[in-house]
C-alpha distance (Angstrom), angle and dihedral (degrees) to the residues before:
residue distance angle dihedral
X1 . . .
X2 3.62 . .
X3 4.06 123.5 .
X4 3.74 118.5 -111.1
X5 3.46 84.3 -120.3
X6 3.84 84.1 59.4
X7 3.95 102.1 43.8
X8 3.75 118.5 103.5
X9 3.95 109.5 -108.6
X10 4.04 104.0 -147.5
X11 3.86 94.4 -159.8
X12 4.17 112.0 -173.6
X13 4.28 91.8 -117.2
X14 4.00 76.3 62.9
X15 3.51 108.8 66.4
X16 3.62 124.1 112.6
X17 3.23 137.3 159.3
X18 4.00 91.2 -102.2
X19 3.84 88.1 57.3
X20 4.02 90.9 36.0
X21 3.67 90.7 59.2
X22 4.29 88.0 53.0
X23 3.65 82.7 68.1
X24 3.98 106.8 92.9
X25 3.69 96.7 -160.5
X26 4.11 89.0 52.2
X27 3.94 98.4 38.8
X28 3.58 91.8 56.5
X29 4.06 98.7 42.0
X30 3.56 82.1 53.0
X31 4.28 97.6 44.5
X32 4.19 86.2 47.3
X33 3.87 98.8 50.4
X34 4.12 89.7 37.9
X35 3.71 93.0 44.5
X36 3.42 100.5 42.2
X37 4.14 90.0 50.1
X38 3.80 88.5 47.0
X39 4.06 94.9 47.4
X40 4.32 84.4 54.6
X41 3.75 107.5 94.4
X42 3.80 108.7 -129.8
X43 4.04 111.0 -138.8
X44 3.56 119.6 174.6
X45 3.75 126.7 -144.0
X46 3.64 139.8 -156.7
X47 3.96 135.1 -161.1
X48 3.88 118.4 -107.1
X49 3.65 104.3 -112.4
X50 4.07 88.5 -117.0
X51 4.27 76.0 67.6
X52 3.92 89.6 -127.7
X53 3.47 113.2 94.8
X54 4.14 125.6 30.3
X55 3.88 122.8 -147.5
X56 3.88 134.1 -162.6
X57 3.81 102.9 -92.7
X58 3.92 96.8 -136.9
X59 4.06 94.2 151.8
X60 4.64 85.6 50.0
X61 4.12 102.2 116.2
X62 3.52 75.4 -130.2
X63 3.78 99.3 63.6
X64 3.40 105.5 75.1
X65 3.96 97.6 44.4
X66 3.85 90.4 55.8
X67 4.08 98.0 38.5
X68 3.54 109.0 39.4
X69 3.72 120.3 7.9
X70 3.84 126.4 8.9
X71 4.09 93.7 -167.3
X72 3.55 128.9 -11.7
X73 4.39 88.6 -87.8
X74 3.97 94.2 40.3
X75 4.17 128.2 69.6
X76 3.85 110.0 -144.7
X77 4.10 83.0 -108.5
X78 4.31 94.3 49.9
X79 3.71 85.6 55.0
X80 3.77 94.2 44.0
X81 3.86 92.5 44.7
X82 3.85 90.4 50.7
X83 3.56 94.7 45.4
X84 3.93 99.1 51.2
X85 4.00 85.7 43.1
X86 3.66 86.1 53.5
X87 4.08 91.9 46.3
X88 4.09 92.1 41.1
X89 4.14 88.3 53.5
X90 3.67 112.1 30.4
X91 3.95 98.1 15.8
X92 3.88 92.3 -114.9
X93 3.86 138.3 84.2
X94 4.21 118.0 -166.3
X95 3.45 126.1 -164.8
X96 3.90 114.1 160.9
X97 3.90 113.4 -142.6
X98 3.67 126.1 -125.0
X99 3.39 121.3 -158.6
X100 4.09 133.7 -170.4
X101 3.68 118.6 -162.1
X102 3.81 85.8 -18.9
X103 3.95 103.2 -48.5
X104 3.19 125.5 101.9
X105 4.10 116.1 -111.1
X106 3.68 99.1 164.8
X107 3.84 152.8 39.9
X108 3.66 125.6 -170.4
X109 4.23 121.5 -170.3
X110 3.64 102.8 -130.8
X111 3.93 120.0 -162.9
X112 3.48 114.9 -95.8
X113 4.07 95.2 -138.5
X114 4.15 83.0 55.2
X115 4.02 93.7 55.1
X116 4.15 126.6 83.1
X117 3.51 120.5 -164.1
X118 3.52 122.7 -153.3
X119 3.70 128.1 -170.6
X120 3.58 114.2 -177.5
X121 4.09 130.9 164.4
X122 4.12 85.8 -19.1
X123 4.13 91.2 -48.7
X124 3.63 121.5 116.9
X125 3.51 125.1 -159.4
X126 3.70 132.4 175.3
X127 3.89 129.0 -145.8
X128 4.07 120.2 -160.0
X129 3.52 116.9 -163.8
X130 3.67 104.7 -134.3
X131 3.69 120.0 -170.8
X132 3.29 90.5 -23.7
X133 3.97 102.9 -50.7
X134 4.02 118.4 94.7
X135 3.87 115.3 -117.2
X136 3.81 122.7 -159.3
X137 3.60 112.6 -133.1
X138 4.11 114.1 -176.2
X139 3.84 109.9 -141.4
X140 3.58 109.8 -90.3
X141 4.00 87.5 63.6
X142 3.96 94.7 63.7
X143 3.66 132.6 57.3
X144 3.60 110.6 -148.8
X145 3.94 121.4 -160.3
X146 3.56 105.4 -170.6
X147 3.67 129.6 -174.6
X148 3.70 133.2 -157.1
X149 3.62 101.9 -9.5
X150 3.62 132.9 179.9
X151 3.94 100.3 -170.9
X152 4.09 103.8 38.8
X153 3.36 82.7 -129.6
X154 3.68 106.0 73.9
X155 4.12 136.8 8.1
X156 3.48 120.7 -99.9
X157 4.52 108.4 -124.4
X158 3.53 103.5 -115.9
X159 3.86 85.4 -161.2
X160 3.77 86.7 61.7
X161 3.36 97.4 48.8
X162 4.08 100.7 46.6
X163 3.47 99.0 28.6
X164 3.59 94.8 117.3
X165 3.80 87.9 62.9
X166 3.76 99.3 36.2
X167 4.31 85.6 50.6
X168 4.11 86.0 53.6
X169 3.62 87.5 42.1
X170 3.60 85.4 54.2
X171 3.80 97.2 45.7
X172 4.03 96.3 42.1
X173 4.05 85.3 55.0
X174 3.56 95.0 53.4
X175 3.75 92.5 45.1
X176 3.98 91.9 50.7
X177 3.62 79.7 61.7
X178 3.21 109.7 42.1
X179 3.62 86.7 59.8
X180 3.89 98.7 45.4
X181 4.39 82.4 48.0
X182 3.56 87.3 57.6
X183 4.07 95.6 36.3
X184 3.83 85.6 62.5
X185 3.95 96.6 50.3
């Protein structure tokens, strides 16, 4: 059995979403909701132009990026999946926008710890840090999943605001086995 001095202390300024995701209570709330959302095909629809009926809008630019393949190395349900995980843990889901001759061909996750929001008299902008250098983006260029958030403007980090529980979590798991470790000796 280890030595106190040995034993992991999971203190709350420690949390990230690294250590989070050691927690198996967290990693697999956060796999079900993520998974589930990403395994959901995503149609879109428009309204007949009469206003009274609405049909799937397979021939939208749009379409295709959404329901089958968000960039040539991401499925429409990978980028999904990584954006709700990104929402469910840090409160915020990036993808940056690309656009050819005004439609939009492409969406790329970005890292939530590499994005800046800024809200300023009603504007919102986004910065991406991209090898190493930030890059304003205005906000038709980013899609922005957000989860629980108490501004509209930005998500609220559910790893912030549990991380008292998801650090005991943490400890009471590695104290279960701890004592099954030394059970088996």
């Amino acid at each position: 059995m280890a030595k106190q001095s040995e034993r992991k202390d999971f203190k709350v300024t420690n949390i990230s979403v690294d250590t989070a995701l050691e927690s198996a209570a967290f990693l697999a709330g956060v796999r079900i909701i993520s998974e589930d959302e990403g395994s959901l095909p995503f149609v879109m629809y428009e309204r007949s132009a009469d206003g009274l009926s609405v049909n799937k809008a397979t021939g939208h630019s749009l379409y295709p990026v959404l329901h089958d393949l968000w960039n040539p190395e991401v499925s429409a349900g990978e980028g999904v999946e990584a954006l709700t995980a990104h929402a469910l843990m840090t409160g915020n889901g990036f993808a940056g926008i690309v656009r050819v001759d005004g439609q939009v061909r492409a969406l790329y996750p970005w890292q939530p710890e590499q994005v800046r929001v800024k809200a300023e008299n009603g504007n919102i902008t986004y910065e991406h840090q991209e090898k190493g250098v930030w890059k304003p983006y205005p906000r038709t260029d980013v899609l922005h999943l957000k989860g629980l958030t108490l501004t509209g403007t930005y998500g609220d980090s559910l790893l912030h605001r549990a991380r008292h529980v998801i650090g005991l979590t943490l400890s009471t798991q590695e104290r279960s086995e701890e004592r099954r470790v030394g059970k088996e000796c």
